[in-house]
N, C-alpha and C positions, 0 to 999 in steps of 0.2 A: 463444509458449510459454504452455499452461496449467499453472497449478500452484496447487493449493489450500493449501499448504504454506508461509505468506509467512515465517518465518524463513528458508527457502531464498533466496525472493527479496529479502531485504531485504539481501542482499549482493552484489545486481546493482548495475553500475557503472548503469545506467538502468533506470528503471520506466516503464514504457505501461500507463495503465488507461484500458480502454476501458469503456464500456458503451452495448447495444443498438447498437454497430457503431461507435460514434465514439469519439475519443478525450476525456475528460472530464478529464484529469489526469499530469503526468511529470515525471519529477527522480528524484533519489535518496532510500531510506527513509529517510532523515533532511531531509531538503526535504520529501517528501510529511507527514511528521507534524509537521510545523513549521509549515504554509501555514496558513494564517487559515483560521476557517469547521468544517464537519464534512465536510472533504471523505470520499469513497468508500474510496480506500485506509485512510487515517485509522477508518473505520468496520470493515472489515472485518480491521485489523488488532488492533483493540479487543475485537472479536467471539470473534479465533481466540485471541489468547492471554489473552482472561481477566484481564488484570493480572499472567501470571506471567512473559511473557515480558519483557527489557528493549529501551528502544523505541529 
């Protein structure tokens, strides 16, 4: 599933981030923004909501 829309996904029971074909990252939106580091998802869900959305 793509979906550039991560409030959508961030109420998926699991997340797959992949990047350049592999899997870099997985859990739920709450495991992936919790993980140590700046991970990917972490990044681009910083990116889409700006600070407006709640994490």
């Amino acid at each position: 599933m793509v979906d550039r829309r991560l409030a959508t996904i961030a109420r998926l029971d699991r997340i797959v981030v992949m990047e350049e074909g592999r899997v870099v990252e997985e859990g739920t939106h709450d495991e992936l923004l919790a993980a140590t580091g700046n991970g990917l998802y972490r990044r681009l869900w910083q990116h889409q909501s700006g600070g407006f959305l709640a994490a």
